[in-house]
N, C-alpha and C positions, 0 to 999 in steps of 0.2 A: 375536809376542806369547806371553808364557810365560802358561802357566794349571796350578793348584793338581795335583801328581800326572803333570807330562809325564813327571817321569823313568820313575817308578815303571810307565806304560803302555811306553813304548818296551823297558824292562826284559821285561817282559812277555810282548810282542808278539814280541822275539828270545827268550826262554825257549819260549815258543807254534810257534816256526817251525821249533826247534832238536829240539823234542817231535815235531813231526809228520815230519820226516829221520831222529830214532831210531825211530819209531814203523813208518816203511815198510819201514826197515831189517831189525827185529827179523821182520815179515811176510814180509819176503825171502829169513828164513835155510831156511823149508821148502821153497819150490822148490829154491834154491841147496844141499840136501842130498839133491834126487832125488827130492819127495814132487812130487804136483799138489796145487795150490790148489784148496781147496774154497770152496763159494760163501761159506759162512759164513766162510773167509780173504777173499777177495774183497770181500765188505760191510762188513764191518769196516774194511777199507782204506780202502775210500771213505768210509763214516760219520766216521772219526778226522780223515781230511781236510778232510770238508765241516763238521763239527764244530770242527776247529782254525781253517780261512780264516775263520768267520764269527767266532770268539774274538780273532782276530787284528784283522780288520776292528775290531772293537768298540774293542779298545785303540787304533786309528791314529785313529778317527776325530776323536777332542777334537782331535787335532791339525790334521788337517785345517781345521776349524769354526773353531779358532783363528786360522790361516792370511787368514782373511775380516775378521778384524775383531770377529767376535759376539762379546756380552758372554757374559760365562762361565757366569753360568743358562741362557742358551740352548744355550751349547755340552751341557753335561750333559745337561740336557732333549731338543736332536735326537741329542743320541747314545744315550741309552737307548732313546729310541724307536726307531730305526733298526738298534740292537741285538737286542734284547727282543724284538722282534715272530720277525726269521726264528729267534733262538735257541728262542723258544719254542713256535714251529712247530716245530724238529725235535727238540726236545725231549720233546712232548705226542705228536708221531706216530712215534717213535721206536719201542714196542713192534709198530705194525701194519705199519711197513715192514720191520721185520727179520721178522716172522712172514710177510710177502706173495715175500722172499726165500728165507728160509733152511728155512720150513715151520713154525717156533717161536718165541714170544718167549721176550724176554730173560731170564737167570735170575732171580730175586729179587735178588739185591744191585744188579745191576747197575739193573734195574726201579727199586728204593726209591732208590739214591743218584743215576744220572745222571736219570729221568724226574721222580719226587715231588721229593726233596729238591731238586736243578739247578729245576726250573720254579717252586719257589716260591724261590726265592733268585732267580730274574730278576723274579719278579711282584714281589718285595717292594724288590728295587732300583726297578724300574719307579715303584710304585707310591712311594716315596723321592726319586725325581729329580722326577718330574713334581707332586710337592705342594711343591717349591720348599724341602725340610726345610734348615736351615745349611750341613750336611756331606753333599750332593749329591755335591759330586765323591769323596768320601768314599764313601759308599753303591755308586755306581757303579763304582769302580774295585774294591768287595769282591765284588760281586755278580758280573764280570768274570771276579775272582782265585780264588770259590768254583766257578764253573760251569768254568771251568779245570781246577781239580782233577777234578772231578766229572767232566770226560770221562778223566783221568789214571788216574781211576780203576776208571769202565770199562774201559777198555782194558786194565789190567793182569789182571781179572778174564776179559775176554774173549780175553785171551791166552793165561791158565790152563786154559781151558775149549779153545780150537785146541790147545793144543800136546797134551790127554789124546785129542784126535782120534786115529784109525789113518791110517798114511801110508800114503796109495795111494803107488804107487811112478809115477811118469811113465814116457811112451814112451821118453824119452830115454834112448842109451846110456852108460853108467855109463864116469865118465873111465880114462884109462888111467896 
């Protein structure tokens, strides 16, 4: 059963999967030049991951739902909900789990765009799917597309902020 927006999520979802393979990659290049991983590389790594699989998740699921039979208001409706709820769990506890990690939270941009702006762009998809609005699938596959960006764009700032790091140098002995 086709429903309004499959392509545009499987689009998506491989744009989402292809992100988090450059994304451990680019994490990769400081050990792979002799530095050690610090925790704030470390967090980051998992945050982009666990951040990306639930982005990911989000876009497969209409398909999934579809796969059943469900009429397509419900599909939108269990899939924002099923979305929205962990995204915005890690979203709202975002700044206290990297402060419980790293010793600090996040810096202001990354604060204002991925926690403020990301968690009302899910409430208000949420809150769009579930009052049943025309353009549901619509709402939801933006809500998706902007919380998408919104870790994109963490990460490029939290990249900026690892690479001014000092490089401890690892035990490892230096190639020949």
């Amino acid at each position: 059963m086709e429903f309004r927006g499959e392509t545009f999520l499987y689009t998506l979802a491989g744009l989402m999967i292809t992100f988090a393979g450059f994304s451990a990659l680019l994490l990769a290049l400081r050990p792979a030049a002799g530095a050690k991983l610090s925790l704030l590389d470390r967090y980051l790594a998992k945050t982009v991951m666990t951040f990306i699989f639930v982005l990911t998740a989000g876009a497969l699921l209409p398909a999934l739902f579809a796969l059943y039979d469900i009429q397509e208001k419900w599909i939108w409706r269990c899939s924002a909900v099923l979305f929205a709820l962990p995204m915005l769990s890690l979203q709202v506890t975002y700044p206290l789990r990297r402060r419980k990690v790293v010793g600090k939270g996040p810096p202001p941009a990354i604060y204002a765009v991925l926690v403020v702006f990301g968690s009302i762009v899910t409430l208000a998809m949420l809150g769009c799917v579930l009052e049943g609005l025309q353009y549901s699938a619509a709402a939801y596959i933006t809500g998706l597309t902007i919380d998408f960006f919104t870790v994109v764009f963490g990460f490029v700032i939290a990249l900026d902020v690892i690479m001014q790091q000092p490089t401890e140098m690892s035990d490892r002995p230096a190639p020949h």
